[in-house]
Residue, then its C-alpha position, 0 to 999 in steps of 0.5 A: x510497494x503498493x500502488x494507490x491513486x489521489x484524489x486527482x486519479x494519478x496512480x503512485x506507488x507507496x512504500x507501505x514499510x514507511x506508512x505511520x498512520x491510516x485514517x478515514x475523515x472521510x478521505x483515506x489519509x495515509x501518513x508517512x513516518x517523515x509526515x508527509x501525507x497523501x489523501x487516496x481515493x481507496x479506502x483503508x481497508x483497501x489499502x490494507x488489503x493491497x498490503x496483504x497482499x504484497x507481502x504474499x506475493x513477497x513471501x511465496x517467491x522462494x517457492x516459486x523460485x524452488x519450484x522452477x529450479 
């Protein structure tokens, strides 16, 4: 999950697996795969950027965990 804020500064947590579609007009619109629809005051890039970073985060973890055993 990847944390984003609406337009009214209140921080959610999106489950980017179920993002559709991200748009600029020029408000960043994600859309879900059921349509639901929330405009975020991060930009796409942004976005894309914490979703990176997330599955990074994910994929290093059998690692870490090997790492500390």
């Amino acid at each position: 999950m990847i944390k984003v804020t609406r337009l009214n500064n209140k921080e959610y947590f999106i489950n980017f697996d179920l993002i559709e579609t991200l748009e600029e007009t020029p408000d960043t619109v994600i859309t879900l795969r059921d349509g639901k629809k929330f405009v975020v005051v991060e930009s796409v890039e942004e976005v894309i950027q914490r979703i990176i970073e997330f599955k990074r985060r994910v994929n290093d973890l059998p690692k870490i965990i090997k790492h500390e055993l």
